[in-house]
Structures are given as C-alpha cells and as structure tokens.
N, C-alpha and C positions, 0 to 999 in steps of 0.2 A: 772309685766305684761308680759305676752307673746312676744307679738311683731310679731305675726304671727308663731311663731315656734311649729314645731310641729302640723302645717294646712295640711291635704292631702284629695285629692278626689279619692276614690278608685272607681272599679267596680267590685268586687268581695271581700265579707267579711273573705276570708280566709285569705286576705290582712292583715290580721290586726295583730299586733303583740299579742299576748295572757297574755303575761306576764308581760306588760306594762297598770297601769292603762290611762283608754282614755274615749272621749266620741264619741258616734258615733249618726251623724243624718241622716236620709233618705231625701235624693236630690231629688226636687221639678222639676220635668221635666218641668212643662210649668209655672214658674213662675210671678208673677206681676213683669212688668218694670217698668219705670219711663222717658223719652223721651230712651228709647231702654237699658238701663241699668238695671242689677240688685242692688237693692239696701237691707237695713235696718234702722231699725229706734232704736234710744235710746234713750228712754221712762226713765227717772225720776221721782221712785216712793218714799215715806213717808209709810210704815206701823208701824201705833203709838198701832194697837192693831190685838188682831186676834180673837176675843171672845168677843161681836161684831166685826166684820172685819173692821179696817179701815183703807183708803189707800187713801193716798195725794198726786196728779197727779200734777208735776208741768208744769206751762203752755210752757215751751217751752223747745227742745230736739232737738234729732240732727238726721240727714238723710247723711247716707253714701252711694255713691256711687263703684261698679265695674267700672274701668276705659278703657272698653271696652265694646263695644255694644254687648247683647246678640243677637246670634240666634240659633234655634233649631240645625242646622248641625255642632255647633262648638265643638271643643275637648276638654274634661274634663281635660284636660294637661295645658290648658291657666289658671292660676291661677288668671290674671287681668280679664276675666269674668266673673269667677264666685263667686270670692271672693268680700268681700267689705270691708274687714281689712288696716284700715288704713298704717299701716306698712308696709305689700305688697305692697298696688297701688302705696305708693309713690315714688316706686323704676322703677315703668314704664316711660316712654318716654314721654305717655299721660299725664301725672298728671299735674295736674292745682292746682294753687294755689291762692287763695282767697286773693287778697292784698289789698282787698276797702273795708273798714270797715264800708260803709252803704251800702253796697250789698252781702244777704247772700246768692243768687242764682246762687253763680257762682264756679265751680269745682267742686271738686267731694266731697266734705263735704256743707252742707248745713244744715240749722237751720231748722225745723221744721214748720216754718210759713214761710220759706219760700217756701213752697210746696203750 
C-alpha cells in the first residue's frame, strides 16, 4: 500500500516528472462536502462476470473524511483539505479517532450508513 506517498497537488502539469510512471486527476473546484469536509466513499464491489456484467454491491463501505474544513479561498498546499487518505489525516492535530464501537459517526472515517 502507499500510505499516502507519492500524493501531490500540482497547478501546472509541467510539474510532473515525465519519466516517472504516475496517475494524474483533474481537481474538482467546487466540490460535494459533507458537514464542510471533503470526503470519499469505498464502495465494495463482486464482479462474478462481464459477459452478461455482473456486479455484487456489498451493502456497507466506508466514508472518509479531509480533516479540515474546505473552503473556496484555501491553499492547495494544505494536504489535510483536500486529501482524505487515511495516512495523511492521521498525522494532523485534528484527527479523531472512533473508540465507541456502536458509534460509527464519529471522526473522520465513518461507515457508509452511517451517512
């Protein structure tokens, strides 16, 4: 696993090292929060086939949070806003950690019903 390495938010693609395989995605200026957070969700799938397609959604996943509130005027340099890698946040100040085991609403990983 990564562990976050190797995560960077550029603003100019010439940034990029060329000779190094990488993946690059375009940043979502105004994107969905979650109480002021950015977040992501992981979705566990089953594909038992592709030819009919089929694909077995399990019923619960997980909702990570950025450990700092987004807003439009903040600097692409804060890696706790706009990241939601687990590895990263939990190296912030903010980070919360979940220690009630019948409460999955609480810091910044949360279960998917519990949304």
């Amino acid at each position: 696993s990564s562990q976050g390495k190797g995560i960077y938010l550029i603003d100019d693609i010439n940034d990029i090292d060329l000779d190094e395989s990488c993946i690059v995605s375009k940043y979502v200026p105004n994107p969905l929060l979650i109480n002021g957070h950015k977040f992501d969700l992981r979705i566990y799938v089953l594909v038992t086939s592709w030819d009919p397609l089929r694909v077995y959604v399990y019923k619960e996943g997980l909702t990570r949070f950025a450990t700092e509130e987004y807003t439009t005027s903040t600097s692409k340099k804060s890696r706790y806003i706009h990241l939601t890698n687990y590895s990263i946040n939990k190296k912030n100040v903010n980070w919360r950690t979940n220690e009630e085991t019948d409460r999955d609403d609480f810091g910044f990983k949360w279960s998917i019903t519990a949304l």
